[in-house]
C-alpha positions in Angstrom: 18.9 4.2 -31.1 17.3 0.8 -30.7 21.1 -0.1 -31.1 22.9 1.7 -28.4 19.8 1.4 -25.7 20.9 -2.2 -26.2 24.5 -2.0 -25.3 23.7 0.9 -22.8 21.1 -2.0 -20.8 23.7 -4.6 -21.2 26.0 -2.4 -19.8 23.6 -1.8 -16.6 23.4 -5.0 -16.2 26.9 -6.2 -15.7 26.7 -3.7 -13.0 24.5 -5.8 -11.2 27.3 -8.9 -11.0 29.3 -6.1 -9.2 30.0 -6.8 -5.7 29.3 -3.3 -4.2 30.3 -4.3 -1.0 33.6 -4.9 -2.1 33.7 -1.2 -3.5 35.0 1.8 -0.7 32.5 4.0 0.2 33.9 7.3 -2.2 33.3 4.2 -5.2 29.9 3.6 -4.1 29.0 7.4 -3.4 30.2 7.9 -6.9 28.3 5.0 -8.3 25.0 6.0 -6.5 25.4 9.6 -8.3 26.1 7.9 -11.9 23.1 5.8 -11.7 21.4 8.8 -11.0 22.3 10.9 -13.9 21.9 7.9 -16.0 18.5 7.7 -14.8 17.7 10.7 -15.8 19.3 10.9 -18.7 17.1 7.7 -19.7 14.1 9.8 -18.5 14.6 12.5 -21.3 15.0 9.5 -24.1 12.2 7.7 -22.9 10.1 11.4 -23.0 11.3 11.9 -26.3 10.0 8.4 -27.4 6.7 9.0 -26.0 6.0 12.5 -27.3 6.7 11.2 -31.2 4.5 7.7 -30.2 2.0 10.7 -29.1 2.2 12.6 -31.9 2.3 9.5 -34.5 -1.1 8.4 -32.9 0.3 5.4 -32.3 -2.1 4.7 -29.5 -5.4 4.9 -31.6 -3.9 2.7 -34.3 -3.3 -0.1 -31.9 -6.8 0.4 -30.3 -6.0 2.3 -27.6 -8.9 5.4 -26.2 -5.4 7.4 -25.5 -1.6 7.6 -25.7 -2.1 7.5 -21.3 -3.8 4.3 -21.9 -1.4 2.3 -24.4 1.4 3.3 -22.2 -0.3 1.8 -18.7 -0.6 -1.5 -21.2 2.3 -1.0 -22.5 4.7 -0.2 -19.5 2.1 -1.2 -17.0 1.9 1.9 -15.5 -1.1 3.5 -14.0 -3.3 6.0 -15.7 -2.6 9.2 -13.8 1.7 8.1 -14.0 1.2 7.6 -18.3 -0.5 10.7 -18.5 2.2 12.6 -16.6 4.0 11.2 -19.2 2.5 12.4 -22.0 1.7 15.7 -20.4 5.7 16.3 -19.5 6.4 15.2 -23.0 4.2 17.4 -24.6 5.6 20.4 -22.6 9.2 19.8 -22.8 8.6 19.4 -27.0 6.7 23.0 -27.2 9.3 25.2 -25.4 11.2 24.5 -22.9 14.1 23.1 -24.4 16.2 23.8 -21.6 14.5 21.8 -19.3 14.9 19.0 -21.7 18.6 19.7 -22.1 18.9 20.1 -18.2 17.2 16.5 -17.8 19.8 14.5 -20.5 22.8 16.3 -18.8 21.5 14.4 -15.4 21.4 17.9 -13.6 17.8 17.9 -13.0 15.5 14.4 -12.1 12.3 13.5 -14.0 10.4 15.3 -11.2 12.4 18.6 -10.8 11.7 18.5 -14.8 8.0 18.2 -14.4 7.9 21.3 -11.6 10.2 23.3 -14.0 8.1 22.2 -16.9 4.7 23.1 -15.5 5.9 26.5 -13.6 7.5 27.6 -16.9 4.8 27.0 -19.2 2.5 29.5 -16.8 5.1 31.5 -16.9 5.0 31.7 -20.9 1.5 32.3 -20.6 1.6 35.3 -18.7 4.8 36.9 -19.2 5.9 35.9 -22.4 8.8 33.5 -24.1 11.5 36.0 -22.9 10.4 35.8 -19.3 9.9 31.8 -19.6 13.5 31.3 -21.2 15.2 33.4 -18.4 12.5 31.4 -15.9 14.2 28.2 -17.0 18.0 29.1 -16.1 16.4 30.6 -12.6 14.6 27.1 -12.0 17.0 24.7 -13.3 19.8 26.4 -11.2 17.3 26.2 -7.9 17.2 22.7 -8.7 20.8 22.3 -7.8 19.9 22.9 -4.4 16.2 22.5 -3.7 14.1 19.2 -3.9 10.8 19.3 -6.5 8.5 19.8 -3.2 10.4 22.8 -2.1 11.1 23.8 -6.1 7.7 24.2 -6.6 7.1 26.6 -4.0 9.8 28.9 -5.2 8.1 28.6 -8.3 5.4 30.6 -7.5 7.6 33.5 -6.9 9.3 33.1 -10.0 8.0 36.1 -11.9 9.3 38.3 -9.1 12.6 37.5 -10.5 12.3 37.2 -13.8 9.4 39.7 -14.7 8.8 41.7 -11.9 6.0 44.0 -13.5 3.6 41.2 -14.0 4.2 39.0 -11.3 1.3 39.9 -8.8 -1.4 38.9 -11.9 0.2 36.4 -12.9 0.6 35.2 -9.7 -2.9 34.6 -9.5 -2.7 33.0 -12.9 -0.5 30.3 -11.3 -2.7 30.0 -8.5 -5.5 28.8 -10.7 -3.3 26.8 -13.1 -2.2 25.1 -10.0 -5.6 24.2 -8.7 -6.2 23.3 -12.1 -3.3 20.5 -12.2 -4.4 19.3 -8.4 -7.7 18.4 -9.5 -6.5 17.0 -12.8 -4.2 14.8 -11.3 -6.0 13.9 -7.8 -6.7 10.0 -7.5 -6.2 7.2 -4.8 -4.9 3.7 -5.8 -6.3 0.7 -3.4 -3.5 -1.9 -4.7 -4.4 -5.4 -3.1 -1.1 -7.1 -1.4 -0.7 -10.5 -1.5 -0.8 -11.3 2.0 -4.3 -9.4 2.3 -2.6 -5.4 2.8 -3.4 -2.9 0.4 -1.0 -0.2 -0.3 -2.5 3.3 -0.8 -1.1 5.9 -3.3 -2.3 8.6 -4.5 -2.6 12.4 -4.8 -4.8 14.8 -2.7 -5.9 18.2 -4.0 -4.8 21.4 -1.8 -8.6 21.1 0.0 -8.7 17.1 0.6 -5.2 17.6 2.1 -6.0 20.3 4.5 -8.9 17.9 5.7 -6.7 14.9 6.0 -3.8 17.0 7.9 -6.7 18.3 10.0 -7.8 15.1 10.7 -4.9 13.1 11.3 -2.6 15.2 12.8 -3.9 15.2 15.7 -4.3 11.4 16.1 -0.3 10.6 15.0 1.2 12.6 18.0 2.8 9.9 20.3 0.9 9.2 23.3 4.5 9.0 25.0 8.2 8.4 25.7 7.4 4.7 25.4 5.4 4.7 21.8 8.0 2.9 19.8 5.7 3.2 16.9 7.5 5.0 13.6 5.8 8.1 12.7 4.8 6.3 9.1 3.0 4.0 11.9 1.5 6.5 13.6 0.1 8.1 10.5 -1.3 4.1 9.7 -2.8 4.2 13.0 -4.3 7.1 12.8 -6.1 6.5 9.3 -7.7 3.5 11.0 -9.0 5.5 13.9 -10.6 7.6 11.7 -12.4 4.7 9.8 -13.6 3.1 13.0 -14.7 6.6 14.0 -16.6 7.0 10.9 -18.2 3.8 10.8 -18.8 4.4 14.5 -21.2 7.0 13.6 -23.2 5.6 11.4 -23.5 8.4 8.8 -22.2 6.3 5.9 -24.3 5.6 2.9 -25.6 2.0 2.8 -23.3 -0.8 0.8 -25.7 -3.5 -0.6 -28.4 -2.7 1.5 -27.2 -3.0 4.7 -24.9 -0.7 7.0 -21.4 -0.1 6.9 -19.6 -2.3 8.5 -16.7 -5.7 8.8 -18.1 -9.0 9.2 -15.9 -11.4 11.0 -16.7 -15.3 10.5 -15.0 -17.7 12.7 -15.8 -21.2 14.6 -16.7 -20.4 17.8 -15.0 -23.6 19.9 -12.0 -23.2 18.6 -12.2 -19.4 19.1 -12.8 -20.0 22.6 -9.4 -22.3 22.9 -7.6 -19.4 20.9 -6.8 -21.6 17.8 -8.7 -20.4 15.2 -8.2 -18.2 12.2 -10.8 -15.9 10.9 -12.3 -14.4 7.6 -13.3 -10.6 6.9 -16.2 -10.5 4.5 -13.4 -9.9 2.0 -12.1 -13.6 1.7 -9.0 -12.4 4.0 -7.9 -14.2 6.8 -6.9 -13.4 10.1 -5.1 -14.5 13.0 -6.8 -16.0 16.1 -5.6 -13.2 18.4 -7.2 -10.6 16.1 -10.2 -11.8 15.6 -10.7 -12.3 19.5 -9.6 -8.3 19.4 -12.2 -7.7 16.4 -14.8 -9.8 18.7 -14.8 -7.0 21.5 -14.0 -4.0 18.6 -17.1 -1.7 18.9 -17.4 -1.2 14.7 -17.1 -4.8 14.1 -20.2 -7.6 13.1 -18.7 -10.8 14.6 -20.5 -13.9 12.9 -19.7 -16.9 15.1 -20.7 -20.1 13.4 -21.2 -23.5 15.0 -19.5 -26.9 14.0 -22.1 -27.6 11.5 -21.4 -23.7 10.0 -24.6 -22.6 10.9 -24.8 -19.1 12.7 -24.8 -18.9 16.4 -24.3 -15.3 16.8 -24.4 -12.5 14.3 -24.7 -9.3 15.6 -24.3 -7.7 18.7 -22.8 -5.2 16.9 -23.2 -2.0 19.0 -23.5 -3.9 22.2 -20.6 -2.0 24.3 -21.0 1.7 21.9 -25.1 2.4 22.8 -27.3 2.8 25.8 -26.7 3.0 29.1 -24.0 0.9 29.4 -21.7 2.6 27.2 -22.7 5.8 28.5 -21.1 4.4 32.1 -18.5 3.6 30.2 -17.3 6.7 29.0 -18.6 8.6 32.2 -16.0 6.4 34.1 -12.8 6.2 32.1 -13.9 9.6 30.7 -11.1 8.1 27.4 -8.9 5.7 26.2 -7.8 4.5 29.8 -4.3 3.3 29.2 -1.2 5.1 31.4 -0.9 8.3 29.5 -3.0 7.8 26.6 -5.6 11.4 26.3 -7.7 9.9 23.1 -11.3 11.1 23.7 -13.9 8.4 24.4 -15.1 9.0 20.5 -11.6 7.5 19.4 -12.4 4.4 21.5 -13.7 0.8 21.7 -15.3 -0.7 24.3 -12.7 -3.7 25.5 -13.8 -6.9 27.4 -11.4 -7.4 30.4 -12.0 -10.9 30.0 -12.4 -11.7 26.6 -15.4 -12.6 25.2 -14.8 -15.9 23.8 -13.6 -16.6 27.1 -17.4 -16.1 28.6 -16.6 -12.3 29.7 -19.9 -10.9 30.5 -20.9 -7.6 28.7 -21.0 -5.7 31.3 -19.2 -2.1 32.8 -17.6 -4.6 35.0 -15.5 -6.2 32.6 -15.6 -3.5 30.3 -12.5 -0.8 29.7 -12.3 2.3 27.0 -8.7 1.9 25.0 -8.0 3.6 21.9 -7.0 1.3 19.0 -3.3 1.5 19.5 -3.8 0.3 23.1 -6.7 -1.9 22.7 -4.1 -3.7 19.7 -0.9 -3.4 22.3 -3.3 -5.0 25.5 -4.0 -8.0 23.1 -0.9 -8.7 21.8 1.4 -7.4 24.6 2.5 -8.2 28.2 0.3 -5.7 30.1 -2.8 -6.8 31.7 -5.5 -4.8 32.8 -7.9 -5.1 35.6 -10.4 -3.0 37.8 -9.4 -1.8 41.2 -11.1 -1.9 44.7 -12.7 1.6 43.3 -14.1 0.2 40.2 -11.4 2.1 38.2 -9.2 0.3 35.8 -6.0 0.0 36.4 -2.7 -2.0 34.5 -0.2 -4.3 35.8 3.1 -3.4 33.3 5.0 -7.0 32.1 7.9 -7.9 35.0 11.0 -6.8 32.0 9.2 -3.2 32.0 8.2 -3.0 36.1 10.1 -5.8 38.5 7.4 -4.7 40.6 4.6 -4.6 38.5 2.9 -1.9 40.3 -0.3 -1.4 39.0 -0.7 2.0 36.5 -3.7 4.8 35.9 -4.8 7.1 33.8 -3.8 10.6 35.4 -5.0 12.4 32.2 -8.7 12.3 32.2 -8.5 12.5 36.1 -7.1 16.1 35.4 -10.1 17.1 32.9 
């Protein structure tokens, strides 16, 4: 085996040499759809492998707590991907031989296999082997046509079709031995970027992912015809609201002592002359023109520090979010006061008209509500904002958007 995995990776890689641009576009459709069989066909070796590592013990003999855990070592994989692994493995081994079979033919991918494997084992366990073999043909044959997400919902019907007289009890059977599997497998993985981002991943049990829908969904609507934001942006957006929003109110636990929060340090002359990077509390650095955003952000500590490093001004935290003044605040833009923008006043940070390193007052006369995609877009676009004769705010569009640059409202909180 070792043998012909050999020639079978040296083969792969004189693929990569090939010049696919070269290739017509029937040659590269047909290539894509080889790689893809071969990739699952590798998937059902590589399960093999790991189900006779499992059942060796190979793991404890090298030290390892589990086969899950050798593997992430091993493969550097994380926990909850090894022991899908394992799990997969160990189901495809104990009966469902078709599955496997399905998987080295390339008809089926590593996660159609897993859906097929999982539905058919609660299908063994409530209607018997006969129902589960006839199960398998009905799934693998869906998976022709249907991706796992939408596979796995047609799953849950499957003893209608194949064992008709139990289905409704074993319906709730599956139920539960789904529930089971969400909170089995439910994680998130923070994964630190080089450049300071973290990617998020993870898996969300059928509760947590109601509240997150609930929550979000709302919040990654765009605002309008002009959002040019990608709805994968939107939903980043919209995550971030929610922080500030919860950090807003205050009901997190203390970290260390002392309140939730992000601490900004910066040098505060060359903030004012708009040179100067930043650092989060993290050891992450920022650009200028975000940490003169972060200095007006209502959830953010901004720790200016003099030449000699000492502090000249830590806190203000809350200075544009309590009291009166904020209170005038939202009883005047009523929301996030940007043309066409209807976030609530909650979703919103209190912006100073003329920045703060600039020596803007903190005051409801240099003071606007915007939303965090707005407050972002007003201090890194063209648009400028200003207050009117009445005291309302009102921006002036860039000259490529407007020739005229006539100045723009807020219509929508007027209306409510």
């Amino acid at each position: 085996m070792v043998k012909e995995l050999a020639q079978a990776e040296d083969a792969v890689a004189a693929c990569l040499d090939v010049a696919s641009w070269a290739l017509a576009e029937h040659d590269l459709i047909a290539a894509l759809d080889a790689a893809h069989r071969l990739e699952q066909r590798l998937a059902a070796v590589k399960l093999v492998l790991v189900r006779e590592l499992d059942g060796r013990g190979t793991a404890g003999a090298q030290g390892a707590s589990s086969t899950a855990v050798w593997l992430r070592d091993r493969l550097r994989l994380t926990v909850p991907t090894a022991r899908r692994l394992v799990d997969l493995a160990a189901t495809l081994d104990a009966g469902a031989q078709g599955v496997r079979r399905a998987l080295a033919d390339g008809a089926i991918s590593l996660e159609q296999a897993r859906v097929i494997g999982d539905t058919v084992g609660t299908v063994h366990a409530t209607a018997g082997a006969e129902a589960a073999d006839k199960a398998v043909g009905v799934l693998v044959e869906w998976a022709g046509q249907f991706d796992p997400t939408l596979l796995r919902k047609l799953g849950t019907r499957i003893l209608d079709h194949v064992a008709p007289e139990v289905a409704e009890a074993a319906g709730r059977a599956a139920l539960e031995a789904e529930a089971h599997r969400s909170a089995r497998d439910r994680h998130v993985t923070l994964s630190e970027l080089h450049d300071g981002r973290l990617r998020l991943t993870g898996s969300l049990d059928a509760e947590t992912a109601a509240l997150l829908r609930a929550a979000i969904d709302p919040l990654t609507a765009p605002p309008g015809p002009d959002d040019p934001r990608t709805p994968g942006q939107r939903r980043h957006d919209a995550l971030a609201d929610l922080c500030r929003l919860t950090l807003r109110i205050g009901d997190l636990p203390e970290h260390g002592g002392e309140p939730a929060q992000i601490v900004v340090t910066t040098s505060f002359d060359p903030l004012a002359r708009q040179l100067n990077v930043g650092t989060l509390d993290t050891g992450l650095r920022l650009t200028p023109e975000t940490v003169r955003r972060l200095a007006c952000d209502a959830g953010i500590l901004p720790a200016v520090l003099g030449g000699a490093g000492q502090p000249l001004d830590v806190g203000r935290q809350r200075r544009l979010v309590t009291g009166p003044l904020r209170r005038a605040l939202v009883l005047r833009d009523r929301g996030c006061a940007f043309p066409g923008c209807d976030r609530p006043p909650r979703w919103c940070d209190a912006h100073h008209i003329q920045h703060w390193a600039d020596g803007g007052s903190t005051s409801l006369a240099n003071a606007v509500l915007l939303c965090a995609h707005h407050h972002r877009h007003i201090h890194h676009g063209d648009w400028t904002v200003r207050l009117g004769g009445d005291g309302h705010p009102e921006f002036v569009p860039p000259a490529w958007l407007d020739p005229d640059q006539l100045p723009r409202r807020n219509q929508y909180h007027r209306r409510t």
